[in-house]
C-alpha positions as CSV (number, residue, x, y, z in Angstrom):
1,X,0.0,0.0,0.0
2,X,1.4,3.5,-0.8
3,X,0.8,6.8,0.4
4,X,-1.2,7.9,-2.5
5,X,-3.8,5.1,-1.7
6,X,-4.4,5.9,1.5
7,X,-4.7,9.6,0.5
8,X,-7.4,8.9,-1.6
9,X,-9.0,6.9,1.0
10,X,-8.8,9.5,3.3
11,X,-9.7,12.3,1.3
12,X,-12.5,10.8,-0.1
13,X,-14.1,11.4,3.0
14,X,-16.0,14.3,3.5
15,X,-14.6,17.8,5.5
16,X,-11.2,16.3,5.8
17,X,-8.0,18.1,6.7
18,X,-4.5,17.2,6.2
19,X,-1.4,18.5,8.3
20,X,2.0,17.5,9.6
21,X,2.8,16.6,12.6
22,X,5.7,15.7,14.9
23,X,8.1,15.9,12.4
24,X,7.2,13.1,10.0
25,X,3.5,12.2,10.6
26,X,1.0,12.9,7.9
27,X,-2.8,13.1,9.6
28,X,-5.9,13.3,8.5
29,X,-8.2,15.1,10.7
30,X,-12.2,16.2,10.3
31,X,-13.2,19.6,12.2
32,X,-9.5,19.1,13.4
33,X,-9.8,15.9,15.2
34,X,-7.9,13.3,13.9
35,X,-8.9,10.0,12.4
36,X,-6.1,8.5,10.4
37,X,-2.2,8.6,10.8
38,X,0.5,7.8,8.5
39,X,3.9,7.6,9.5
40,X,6.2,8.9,6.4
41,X,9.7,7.7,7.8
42,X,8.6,4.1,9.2
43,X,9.7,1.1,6.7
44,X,7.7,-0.1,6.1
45,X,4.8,2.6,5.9
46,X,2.5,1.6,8.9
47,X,-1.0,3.6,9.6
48,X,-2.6,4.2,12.9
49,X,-6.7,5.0,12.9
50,X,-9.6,4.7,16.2
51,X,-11.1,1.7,16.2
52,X,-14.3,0.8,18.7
53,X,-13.8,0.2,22.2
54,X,-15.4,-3.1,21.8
55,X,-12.9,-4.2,19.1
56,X,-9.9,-2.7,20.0
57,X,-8.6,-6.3,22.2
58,X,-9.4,-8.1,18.7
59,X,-7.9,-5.9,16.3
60,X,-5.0,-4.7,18.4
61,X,-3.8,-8.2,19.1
62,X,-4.4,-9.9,15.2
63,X,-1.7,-10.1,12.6
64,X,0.0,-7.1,11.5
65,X,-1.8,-5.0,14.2
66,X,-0.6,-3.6,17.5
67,X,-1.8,-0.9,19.9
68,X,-1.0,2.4,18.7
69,X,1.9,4.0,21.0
70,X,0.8,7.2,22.5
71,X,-2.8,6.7,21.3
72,X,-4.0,3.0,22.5
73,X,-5.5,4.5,25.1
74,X,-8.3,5.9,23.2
75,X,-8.3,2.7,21.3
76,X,-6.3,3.7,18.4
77,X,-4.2,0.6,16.6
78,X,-1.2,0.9,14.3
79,X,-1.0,-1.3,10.8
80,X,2.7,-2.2,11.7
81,X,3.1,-2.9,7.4
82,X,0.3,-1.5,5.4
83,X,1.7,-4.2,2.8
84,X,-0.1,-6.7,4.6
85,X,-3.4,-5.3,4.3
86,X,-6.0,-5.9,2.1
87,X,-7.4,-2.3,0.7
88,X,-10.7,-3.2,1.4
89,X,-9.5,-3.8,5.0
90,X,-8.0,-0.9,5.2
91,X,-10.6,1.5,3.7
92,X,-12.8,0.2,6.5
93,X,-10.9,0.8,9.0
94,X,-10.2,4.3,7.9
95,X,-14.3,5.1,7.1
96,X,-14.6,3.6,10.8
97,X,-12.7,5.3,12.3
98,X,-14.1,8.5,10.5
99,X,-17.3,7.6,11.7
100,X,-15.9,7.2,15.5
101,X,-14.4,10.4,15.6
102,X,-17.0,12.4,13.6
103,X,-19.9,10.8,16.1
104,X,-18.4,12.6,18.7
105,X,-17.8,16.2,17.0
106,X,-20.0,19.1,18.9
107,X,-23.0,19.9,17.1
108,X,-21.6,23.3,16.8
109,X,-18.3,21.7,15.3
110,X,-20.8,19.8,13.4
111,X,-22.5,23.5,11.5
112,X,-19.2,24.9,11.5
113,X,-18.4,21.9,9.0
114,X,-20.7,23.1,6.5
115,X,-20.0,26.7,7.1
């Protein structure tokens, strides 16, 4: 998986912002909450998104996963090689993880979206 996919897959999304971060992170944020990291300088390329409280034992602990450092705590999990995903894995993890962190937005973040 390159960096261009997972651009797409992020941006394809609506209201989402790009920036980076600490030095070499690329993240994807909606209403400036973030959703979807990408660390540029790890080899291989690994990616780091939310996933649900209920899944994040599961997912965390499968193949090719692990808990994201930093984040786990909110129940984020890093793709330690994002050659070992599947796209269609991946793209729903990302819309997931979208959804997770836009489900919490303010309603006033919300209208400020559209705005």
């Amino acid at each position: 998986m390159d960096i261009e996919t997972i651009d797409k897959i992020c941006k394809d999304l609506p209201y989402v912002k790009e920036e980076i971060k600490w030095k070499s992170d690329l993240v994807y944020m909606i209403a400036k909450k973030m959703f979807c990291i990408v660390d540029l300088e790890a080899v291989p390329m690994s990616v780091a998104f939310k996933v649900s409280n209920e899944d994040f034992d599961e997912i965390s602990n499968g193949p090719n996963f692990k808990p994201a450092p930093y984040f786990a705590q909110h129940q984020w999990v890093t793709v330690v090689d994002t050659n070992r995903i599947s796209l269609v894995e991946l793209k729903t993890h990302i819309k997931t993880s979208y959804e997770l962190v836009k489900a919490k937005l303010t309603k006033k973040a919300l209208r400020e979206l559209d705005g």
